[in-house]
C-alpha positions, 0 to 999 in steps of 0.5 A: 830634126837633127838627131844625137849621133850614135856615139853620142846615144852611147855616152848618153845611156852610159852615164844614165846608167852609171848614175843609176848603178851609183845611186843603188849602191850608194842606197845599199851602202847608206844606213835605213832610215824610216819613219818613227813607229807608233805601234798600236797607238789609239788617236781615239782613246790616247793623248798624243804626247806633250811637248817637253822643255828642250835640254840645251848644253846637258841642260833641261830649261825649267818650265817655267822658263819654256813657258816664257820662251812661248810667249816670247815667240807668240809676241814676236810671231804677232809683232816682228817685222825685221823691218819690213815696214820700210818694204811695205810703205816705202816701196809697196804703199801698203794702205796708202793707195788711193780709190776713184769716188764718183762726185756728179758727173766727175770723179774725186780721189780719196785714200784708202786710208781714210775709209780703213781708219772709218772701219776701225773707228766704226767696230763698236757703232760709235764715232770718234773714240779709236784711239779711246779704247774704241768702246771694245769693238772686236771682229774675225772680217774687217770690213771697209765701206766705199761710197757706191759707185767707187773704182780702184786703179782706174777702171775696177769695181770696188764692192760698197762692203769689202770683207778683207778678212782681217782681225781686229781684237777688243780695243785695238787700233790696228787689225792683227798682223798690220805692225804700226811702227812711229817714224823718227822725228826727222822722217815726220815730213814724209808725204807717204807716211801714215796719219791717223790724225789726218782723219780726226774730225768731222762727220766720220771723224775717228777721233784725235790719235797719238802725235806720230806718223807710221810706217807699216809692216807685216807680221805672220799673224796677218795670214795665220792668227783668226779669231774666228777659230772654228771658222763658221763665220761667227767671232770666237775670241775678243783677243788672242792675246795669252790669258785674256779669256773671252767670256761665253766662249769654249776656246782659248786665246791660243786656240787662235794662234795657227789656225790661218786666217781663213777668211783672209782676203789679202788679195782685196787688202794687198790692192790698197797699196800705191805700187801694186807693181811690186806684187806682179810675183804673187799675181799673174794672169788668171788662167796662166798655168805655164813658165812660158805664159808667165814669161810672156806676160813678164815681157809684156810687163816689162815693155808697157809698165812706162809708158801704159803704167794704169794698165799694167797696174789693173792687170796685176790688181785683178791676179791679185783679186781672183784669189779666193779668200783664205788663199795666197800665191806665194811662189814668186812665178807670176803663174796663178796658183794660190794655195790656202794658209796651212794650219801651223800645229807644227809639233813633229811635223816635218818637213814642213809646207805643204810640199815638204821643201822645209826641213828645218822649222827655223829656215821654213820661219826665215823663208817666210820673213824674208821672202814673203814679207819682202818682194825685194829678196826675189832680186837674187833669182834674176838671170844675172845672179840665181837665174844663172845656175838654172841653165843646169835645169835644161830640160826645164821651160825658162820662166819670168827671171830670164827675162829679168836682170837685177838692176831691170828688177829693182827699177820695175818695183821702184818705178811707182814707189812712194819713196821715188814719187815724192823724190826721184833722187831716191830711186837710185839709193833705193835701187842700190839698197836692194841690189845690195851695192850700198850697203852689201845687203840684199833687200830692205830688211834691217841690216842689224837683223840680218846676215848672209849664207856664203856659198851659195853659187850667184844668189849673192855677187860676190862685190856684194858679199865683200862690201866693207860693211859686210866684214866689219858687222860679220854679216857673212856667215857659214850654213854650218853656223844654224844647227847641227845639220847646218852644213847638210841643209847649206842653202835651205838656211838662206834660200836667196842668200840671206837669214834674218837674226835676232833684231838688235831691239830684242838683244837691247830688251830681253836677256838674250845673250844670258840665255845663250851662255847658259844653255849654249844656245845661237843667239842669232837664232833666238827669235826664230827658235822662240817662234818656233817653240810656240807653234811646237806648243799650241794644240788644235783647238778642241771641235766643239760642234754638236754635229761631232758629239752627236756623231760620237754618240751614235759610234761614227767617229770609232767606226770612221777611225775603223774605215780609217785603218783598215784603207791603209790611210794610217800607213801615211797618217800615222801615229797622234800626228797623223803623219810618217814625216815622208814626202810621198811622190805625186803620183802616189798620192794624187793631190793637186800638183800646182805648189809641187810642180813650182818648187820641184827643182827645189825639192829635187836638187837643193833639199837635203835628204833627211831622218823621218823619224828626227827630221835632221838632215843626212846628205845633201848635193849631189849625193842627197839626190842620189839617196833621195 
C-alpha cells in the first residue's frame, strides 16, 4: 500500500489544524445565536400563539386580506402544475400505461385508464353519471378493479382491488392532486392524451364527459391532502374544499390540507404509467442501501434498457412497488430509502424536511415544484454539469450520476416516452428542451413560470445560461433577488439551477402586480409566498379519539407531559411547537440515518448557517461551514 511521505503527513496535519484553529476563532468572533426561549410555557394549559398577518413595506395586510392570501395559496398548493402536465404525459405516460388481462389461453391489452375512470364513475354504486355530479361518490383510498388474473409490464402481478390511497372529494372527476389540464385544439390528435369520453359507453360505461382531451399533472396535494384525517381508515371529509362542511363530522376541510396522504400508495399509482423508466431515481433495487450498489445498477440500466427494455422496466416497477403505503423516495440515488410524508403544520418550523436541509419555506416549495414534480431537473446532477463539482467530496463513494452524462440522461428518460412513441422525430426536441439547449431552460417546466439562479458552479452550462431567450424574458436572476437572506442561502434558492415564479396565468387572473406595489412584495414570489402562508395558518386537526379523553380524565396526558419534561425531551421539543429550530447530529439523536446520510454533503457544505430563533440565514460557503 503506497503510503503519504512524511512531508506530506506534515502539510496534512497542518492544515487540519489551522482549519480547525479558524473555525474557533471564528465561532469567538461570531455573535451567539440560540434558539428562542419559551420560559415556562405550558402546552397543556397554553394557546400556542396564532400566526398574525405579516407587515410588508411598514405596512400590516388587514386580515381580511391575509385571509384571502390563504385561500389563494390553498387553491394553488391543490391545483398548481407550473406545467408539469407535459412532464407527466408526455414524457412519464402517467395513467396511460397499459395492464396485460387474460382472455382463454391468451392475453389482451387494455389501458389503465379505462379501469381508473370505472373506479371513479363507481364511488356512488351507479354507472354512467361521473361527469353528472357522480351522485356525490366520495372516498379517502381510490380503488381500481382488475379482472383476475391480470399482470403489469409483462410479468408482475396485479392485486384484483388496488388501494392507491388517492382522494376523491364529493362530485369530483378527479381524485386530489391528479390536475387535469384540456389540450389546445391543435394538440387534440395526440394519441397519448387522455379521453374520457373514449369510456362512455357500454356495460361499464362512465357516462359522456366534456369534448376535451388532457394532459395531466401533479399538484402537492397528491402526497399532503387526505380525507381521512385521522388517519383510521374510515372518510372524515366529503371535501376539502375551505367552507364545505361535512355533516356528522368534528373536522373541518382544513383539517385535511397538511395532514399527508397516509395511506397513499404512489408507488402502485406511479406504475400506471407507459415510461416507468423515468422514475428509475425514486426506485432502486430493494435492499440496495450503498452509492455503489446504486451505481452498479444504473450501469446495468444504462447497458440493457435498449435491448432488454420489459426487463428493466419490471426491475424499476417492483422498487417503486415495495414502497409501503404513506412512503416515497425522494432523494434522486436509486438507493431504496423511502420516508413517510411529513405532516406539513409548518408555523415557526424551521428549517424544514426532515433533515433540516430547508431554510427557507420558499426554496423547501421550489424544491419540491421543480424537483419532485419533474425528474427532468435531475439533468443538472450529471457528471458533466453538478456531478463535476462532486470530485471535491473525494473521500465520498460516486453514485449513479457518474456514470451518467446529460445527454446519456435525457436519451434514457425519452427513450419509451409517449411523445417519441408516436414520433420519433420528437426525441431530439425533447431531448434538447430538458438539456436546456433550445430554449435555455432546463427541464419541462413552463418557461413563463420559471427563471434561473446564476452562479452556481455547472449545475447550469454556461451556453445555457447565455441562450438569447434567457436575456431577452430576463430569465437569469441573482439569489439575492428571493428574500433578505437570499444572497446567504445562494444555491438553496434553485438546488439545480432553476426556481419556479409566479405563472403568467395567475399574473393574468389575480391583481398580483397591485399587491406587489402596495406592500412591496417580489412578484416573482407570490404563489410561493401564498403557499406557504397557508401551511403557517392551518392548525393540527383536534384528537377527537375517546381513547385520548379517557386518558385526559384519568390524568395520564398531564403526568405524561411531567415524564415529558423531566426526561429532558422539551430541551429539543421545546416551546408550543415542540421544536428548538436546531438540527441535532445523529449520533445525538439516534433516528434512522438513511434521508441523513443522502443529503449530507448538502447539509454539510451548501446549507447556510442560520438564527434558530428567526430562521434567517447568517453565513454561507466556506465560512457558514466553519460556523456550522
Amino acid at each position: 500500500m503506497q503510503r503519504t511521505s512524511a512531508p506530506g503527513q506534515r502539510k496534512l496535519r497542518v492544515l487540519l489544524l489551522t482549519t480547525i484553529l479558524l473555525g474557533l476563532f471564528l465561532s469567538a468572533c461570531n455573535p451567539k445565536y440560540g434558539p428562542r426561549e419559551w420560559g415556562d410555557f405550558n402546552v397543556l394549559t397554553s394557546k400556542a400563539p396564532r400566526p398574525t398577518p405579516p407587515v410588508f413595506n411598514k405596512k400590516t395586510v388587514p386580515y381580511d386580506e391575509y385571509l384571502k392570501w390563504v385561500y389563494w395559496g390553498e387553491e394553488w398548493f391543490r391545483g398548481e402544475t407550473f406545467g408539469n402536465e407535459r412532464v407527466w404525459t408526455d414524457l412519464v405516460g402517467f395513467l396511460n400505461g397499459t395492464v396485460d388481462i387474460p382472455e382463454g389461453a391468451n392475453w389482451k391489452s387494455e389501458p389503465v385508464f379505462k379501469y381508473f375512470v370505472q373506479s371513479l364513475d363507481a364511488l356512488d354504486g351507479v354507472r354512467g353519471n361521473l361527469y353528472s355530479g357522480n351522485g356525490g361518490g366520495y372516498t379517502h383510498d381510490l380503488v381500481l378493479t382488475f379482472p383476475a388474473g391480470s399482470k403489469l409490464h409483462g410479468d408482475l402481478p396485479l392485486p384484483e382491488r388496488l388501494h392507491t390511497g388517492l382522494d376523491v372529494e364529493a362530485g369530483a372527476t378527479w381524485p386530489l392532486g391528479i390536475v387535469a389540464v384540456p389540450a389546445r385544439e391543435e394538440e387534440r390528435n395526440l394519441p397519448y392524451l387522455l379521453d374520457p369520453n373514449r369510456y362512455a359507453a357500454g356495460d361499464h360505461g362512465v357516462g359522456a364527459a366534456p369534448p376535451e382531451k388532457y394532459r395531466v399533472g401533479m399538484s402537492c396535494a397528491i402526497c399532503h391532502y387526505s380525507l381521512d384525517v385521522d388517519w383510521d381508515g374510515r372518510t372524515d371529509l366529503q371535501s376539502a374544499r375551505f367552507g364545505v362542511a361535512t355533516p356528522g363530522t368534528p373536522f373541518k376541510p382544513e383539517d385535511a390540507w397538511a395532514v399527508g396522504n397516509q395511506d397513499l400508495h404512489l408507488g402502485w399509482v406511479f406504475v400506471s404509467a407507459s415510461n416507468p423508466i423515468a422514475a428509475l431515481f425514486a426506485s432502486g433495487r430493494p435492499g440496495q442501501k450503498t452509492p455503489a450498489e446504486a451505481k452498479a445498477w444504473m450501469e446495468e440500466i444504462l447497458r440493457h434498457y435498449e435491448s432488454r427494455p420489459q426487463e428493466v422496466k419490471s426491475d424499476i416497477v417492483r422498487g417503486v412497488q415495495m414502497m409501503p403505503r404513506g412512503y416515497f423516495d425522494d432523494t434522486p440515488d436509486a438507493i431504496h430509502n423511502p420516508l413517510q410524508y411529513p405532516a406539513l403544520f409548518t408555523r415557526r418550523n424551521w428549517p424544514f424536511n426532515y433533515d433540516g436541509v430547508m431554510l427557507n419555506a420558499s426554496d423547501r416549495n421550489n424544491n419540491v415544484w421543480t424537483i419532485s414534480f419533474d425528474p427532468s431537473q435531475l439533468v443538472g446532477l450529471c457528471k458533466d454539469r453538478g456531478g463535476k463539482t462532486s470530485k471535491l467530496l473525494f473521500w465520498m463513494k460516486p453514485g449513479i450520476f457518474s456514470v451518467l452524462s446529460s445527454t446519456q440522461y435525457a436519451d434514457l428518460i425519452t427513450h419509451y416516452s409517449p411523445a417519441v412513441a408516436y414520433d420519433p422525430t420528437q426525441k431530439q426536441k425533447l431531448r434538447d428542451d430538458i438539456l436546456g439547449i433550445s430554449d435555455g431552460m432546463p427541464g419541462v417546466l413552463d418557461n413563463d413560470a420559471m427563471v434561473l439562479i446564476d452562479d452556481i458552479p455547472a449545475v447550469v452550462p454556461k451556453e445555457v445560461l447565455e441562450h438569447p431567450d434567457n436575456q431577452a424574458h430576463r430569465r437569469v436572476r441573482k439569489a439575492a433577488e428571493f428574500g433578505s437572506d437570499g444572497k446567504l442561502r445562494h444555491q438553496m434558492t434553485g438546488m439545480l439551477g432553476t426556481r419556479v415564479i409566479t405563472p403568467r396565468h395567475v399574473r393574468e387572473q389575480y391583481p398580483v402586480e397591485q399587491l406587489a406595489a402596495t406592500y412591496g412584495l417580489n412578484a416573482d414570489e407570490f404563489v410561493s409566498e401564498a403557499v406557504s402562508l397557508m401551511l403557517d395558518w392551518v392548525q393540527p386537526p383536534t384528537n377527537h379519539t375517546a381513547l385520548l379523553a379517557r386518558a385526559r380524565n384519568a390524568g395520564l396526558v398531564a403526568k405524561g407531559y411531567e415524564i415529558f419534561k423531566a426526561q429532558g425531551c422539551a430541551q429539543c421539543h421545546a416551546g408550543p411547537f415542540f421544536t428548538n429550530n436546531k438540527i441535532i447530529p445523529l449520533h445525538e439523536i439516534g433516528t434512522n440515518n438513511a434521508r441523513a446520510l443522502a443529503t449530507e454533503p448538502l447539509q454539510t457544505f451548501i446549507a447556510p448557517e442560520y438564527d434558530p430563533a428567526t430562521g434567517k440565514a447568517i453565513a454561507k460557503g466556506f465560512w457558514g461551514f466553519l460556523g456550522k
